[in-house]
C-alpha positions in Angstrom: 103.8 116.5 102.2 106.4 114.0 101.5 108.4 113.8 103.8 107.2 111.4 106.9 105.0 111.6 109.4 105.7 111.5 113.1 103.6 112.0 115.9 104.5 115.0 118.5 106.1 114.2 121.4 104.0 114.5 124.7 101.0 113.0 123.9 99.3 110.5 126.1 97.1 108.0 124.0 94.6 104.7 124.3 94.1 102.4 121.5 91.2 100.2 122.3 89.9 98.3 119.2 89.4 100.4 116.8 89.5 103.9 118.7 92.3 105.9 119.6 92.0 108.8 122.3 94.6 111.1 122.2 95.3 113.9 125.0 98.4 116.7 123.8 99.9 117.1 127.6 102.1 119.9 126.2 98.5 121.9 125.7 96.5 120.8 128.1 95.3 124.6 128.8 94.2 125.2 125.3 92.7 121.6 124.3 89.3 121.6 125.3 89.3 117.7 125.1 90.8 114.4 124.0 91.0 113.8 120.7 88.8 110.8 119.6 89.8 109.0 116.3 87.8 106.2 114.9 86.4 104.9 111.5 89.1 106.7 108.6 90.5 108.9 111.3 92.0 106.0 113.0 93.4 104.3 110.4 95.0 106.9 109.3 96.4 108.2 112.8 97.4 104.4 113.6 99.7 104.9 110.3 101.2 107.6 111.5 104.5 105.9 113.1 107.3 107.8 112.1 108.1 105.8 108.5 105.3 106.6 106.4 104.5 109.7 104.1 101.1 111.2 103.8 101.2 109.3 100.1 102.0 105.8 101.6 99.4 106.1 104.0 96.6 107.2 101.0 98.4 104.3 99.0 97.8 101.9 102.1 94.0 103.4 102.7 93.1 103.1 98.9 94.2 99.4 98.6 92.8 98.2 101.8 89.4 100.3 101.2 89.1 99.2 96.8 88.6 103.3 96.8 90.2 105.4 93.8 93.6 106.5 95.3 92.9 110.2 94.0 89.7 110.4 96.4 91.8 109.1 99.8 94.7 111.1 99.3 92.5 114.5 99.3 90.9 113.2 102.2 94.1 112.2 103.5 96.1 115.1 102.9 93.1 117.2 104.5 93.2 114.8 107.8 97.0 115.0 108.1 97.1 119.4 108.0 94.7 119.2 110.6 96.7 116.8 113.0 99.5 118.9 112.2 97.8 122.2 113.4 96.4 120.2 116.4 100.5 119.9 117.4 99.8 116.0 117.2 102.0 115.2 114.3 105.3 116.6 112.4 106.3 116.4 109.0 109.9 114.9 108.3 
């Protein structure tokens, strides 16, 4: 995953503090409810803007948090499939 990260066109989203809630209109029928990102989950989907790579955001995420850079990007890397099979985010 090094190519960047984009979010999926058609979502509707609030950003209020430090939580996100994100609704994919293009699957309303199958999504059984907003998704809610806060703590790690939004920082990393508040990252996700079209110019960053899943590395630049564990970079970003490993400085900010002092945590070993190894550890984040697992985590990372893990967060990022799953937005991807969610529909909410592309690769390159």
């Amino acid at each position: 995953m090094s190519e960047n990260l984009a979010r999926a066109d058609g979502l509707a989203e609030i950003v209020r503090d430090d939580v996100a809630v994100v609704l994919n209109l293009r699957h309303l029928a199958e999504q059984q409810a907003p998704h809610l990102f806060r703590g790690s989950s939004f920082e990393i989907w508040t990252r996700v803007d079209g110019t960053r790579t899943v590395e630049k955001i564990a970079d970003e995420l490993a400085e900010a948090y002092e945590a070993p850079r190894d550890v984040v990007a697992v985590d990372v890397k893990a967060f990022v499939a799953q937005l991807v099979e969610l529909g909410l985010v592309l690769e390159g």
